[in-house]
N, C-alpha and C positions, 0 to 999 in steps of 0.2 A: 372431475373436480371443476366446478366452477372458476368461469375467467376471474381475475381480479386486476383490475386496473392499477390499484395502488400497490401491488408484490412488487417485489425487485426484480428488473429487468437483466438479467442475465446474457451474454454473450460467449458461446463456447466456439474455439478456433482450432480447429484439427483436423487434417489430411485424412486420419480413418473414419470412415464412413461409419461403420460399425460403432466406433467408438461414442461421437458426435451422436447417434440417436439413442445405447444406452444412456448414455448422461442427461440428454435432453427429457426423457422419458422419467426416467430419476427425480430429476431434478424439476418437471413442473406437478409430479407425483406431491413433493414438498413442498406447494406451493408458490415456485417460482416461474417467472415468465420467460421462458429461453427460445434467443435466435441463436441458428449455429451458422458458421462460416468454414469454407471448407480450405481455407488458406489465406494469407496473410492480405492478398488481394483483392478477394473476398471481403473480408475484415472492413480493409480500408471502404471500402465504399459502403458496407454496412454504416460503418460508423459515419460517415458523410453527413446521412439522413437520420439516425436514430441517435436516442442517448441511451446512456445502459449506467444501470448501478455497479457492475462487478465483468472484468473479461479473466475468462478462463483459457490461456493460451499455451499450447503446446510447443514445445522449443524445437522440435528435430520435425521441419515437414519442407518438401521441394520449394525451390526457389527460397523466397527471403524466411528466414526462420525466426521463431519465436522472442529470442533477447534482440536482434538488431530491432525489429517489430515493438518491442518495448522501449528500445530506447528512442525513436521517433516519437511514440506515442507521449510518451515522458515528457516531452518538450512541448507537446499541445493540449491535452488534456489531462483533467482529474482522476478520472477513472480508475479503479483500483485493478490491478493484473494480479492473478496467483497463477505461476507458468508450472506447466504438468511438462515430467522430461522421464527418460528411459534412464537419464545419468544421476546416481546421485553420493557422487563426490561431495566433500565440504568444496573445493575448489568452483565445483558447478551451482552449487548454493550460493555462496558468494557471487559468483560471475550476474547469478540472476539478481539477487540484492543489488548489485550495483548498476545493473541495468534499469532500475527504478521498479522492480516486483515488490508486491507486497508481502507474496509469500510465495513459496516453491513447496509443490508435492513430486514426487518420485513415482515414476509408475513402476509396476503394478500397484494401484493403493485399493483400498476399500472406500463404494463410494458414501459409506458413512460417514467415512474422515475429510473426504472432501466436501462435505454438506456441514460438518464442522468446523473444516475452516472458512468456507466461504461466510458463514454465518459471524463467528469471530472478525472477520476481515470489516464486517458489515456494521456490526457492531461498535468498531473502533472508529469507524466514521462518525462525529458528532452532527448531531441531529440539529436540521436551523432553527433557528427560533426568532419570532418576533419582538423580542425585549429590546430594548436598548442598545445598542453595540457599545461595548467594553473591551480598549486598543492597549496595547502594550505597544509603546514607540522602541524600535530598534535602528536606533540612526537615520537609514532613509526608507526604512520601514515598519510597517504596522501590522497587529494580530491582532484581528479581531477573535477573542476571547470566547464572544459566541457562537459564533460560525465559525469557529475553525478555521478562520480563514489568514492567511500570511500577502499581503500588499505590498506593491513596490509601486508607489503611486497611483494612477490608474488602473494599473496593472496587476492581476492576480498570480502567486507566485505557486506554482504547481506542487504541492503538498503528495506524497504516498501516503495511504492509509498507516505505516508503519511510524511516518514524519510527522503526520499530524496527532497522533498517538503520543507520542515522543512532546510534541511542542505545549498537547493538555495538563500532561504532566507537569513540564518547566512553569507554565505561567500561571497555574495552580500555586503556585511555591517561587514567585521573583526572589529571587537577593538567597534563596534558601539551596544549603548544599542536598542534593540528592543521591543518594548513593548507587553504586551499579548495580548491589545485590535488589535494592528497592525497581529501579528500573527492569531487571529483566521480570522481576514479579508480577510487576502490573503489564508488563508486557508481553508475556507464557499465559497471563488469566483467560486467555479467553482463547489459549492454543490445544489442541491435545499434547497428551502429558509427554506423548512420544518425540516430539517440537524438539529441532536443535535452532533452528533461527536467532531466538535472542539468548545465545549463549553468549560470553563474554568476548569472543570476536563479533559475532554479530552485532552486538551494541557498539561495539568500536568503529564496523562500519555504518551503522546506522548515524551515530553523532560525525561521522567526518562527511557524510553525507547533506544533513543539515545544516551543518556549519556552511557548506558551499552555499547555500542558498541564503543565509544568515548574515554571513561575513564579508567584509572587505577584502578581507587578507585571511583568508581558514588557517594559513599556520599559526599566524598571531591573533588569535581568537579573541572578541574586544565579551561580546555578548551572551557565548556561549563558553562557557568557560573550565575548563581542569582543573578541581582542587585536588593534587596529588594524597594521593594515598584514602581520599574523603569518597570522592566522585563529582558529579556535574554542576552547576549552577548557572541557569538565565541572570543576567545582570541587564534591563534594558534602563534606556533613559530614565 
């Protein structure tokens, strides 16, 4: 297959060797560009120098493992993470949601279904465009509308691919209540059908999630807000 400079630049991070060159093998099979790292330290200094569209990180490997690795990353860059793990408890799902993952697969998977979600993950990122920027003011912050993008004055506010999904939704529909069943819909469209993620605890964490980045006070929600028994509604300035 011919290089392609414009595919998506993929990062897979994983202790088994084996594993790290079927995917990689896979995976630019489908047209994607993939570097692999063979551990979290690795990783880091991959990422130093490169930028990547999507990291594919395994949670159980020596030394620093895959959710603390997440939540570092979490705090510096965009990047979207789907974390591959051996466990797959709801508690482990959760654990990885909250570590800022976009998604979690469970090994053994089929690597169809990880070519499916990546794809999805990729998908839910909105695409930049040169139009105009169109802001939603939320107190002492802004969303640009077209870019996806959440501001805190000069400062960019690090969005998950699952957060920014979630925030095209709300400002799609200011002042309008949206319902949970409506949210997990548009947010399963682009999952396989097998997908527990945005079931109705997952959306619970996902909005207590945003709301931290959101609010002043996430108990007392000003912007994002609870209509009991309805579901969600952006309220900005």
């Amino acid at each position: 297959m011919a290089y392609d400079p414009a595919a998506p630049h993929l990062l897979i991070v994983d202790d088994d060797e084996r594993i790290r060159s079927l995917l990689r093998k896979f995976l630019m099979r489908n047209g994607f560009i993939v570097t692999t790292a063979r551990d979290a330290a690795h990783a880091r200094r991959l990422l130093d120098g490169l930028e990547f569209n999507l990291i594919v990180l395994d949670v159980m490997m020596p030394g620093e493992d895959g959710i603390s690795l997440t939540i570092d990353l979490h705090k510096k860059i965009r990047t979207p993470v789907l974390l591959l793990t051996a466990r797959s408890e709801t508690r482990d799902r959760i654990e990885g949601l909250e570590a800022g993952a976009d998604d979690y697969l469970a090994k053994p998977f089929e690597p169809r279904e990880l070519l499916l979600r990546i794809n999805a993950i990729l998908r839910r990122v909105p695409a930049e465009t040169s139009a105009g920027p169109k802001f939603l003011h939320l107190g002492g912050l802004r969303y640009d509308q077209d870019r996806g993008e959440l501001w805190d004055g000069e400062e960019i506010v690090r969005l998950t691919a699952t957060e920014m999904a979630l925030m095209k939704i709300f400002a799609a529909h200011p002042g309008d209540v949206v319902s949970r069943a409506d949210l997990i819909d548009e947010l399963s469209r682009d999952r396989p059908a097998s997908d527990e993620t945005s079931g109705d605890r997952a959306i619970d964490v996902q909005i207590t999630r945003l709301r931290r980045k959101l609010e002043r006070d996430p108990k007392e929600p000003r912007y994002l807000q609870t209509v009991r028994g309805l579901g969600y509604m952006l309220t900005p300035d």
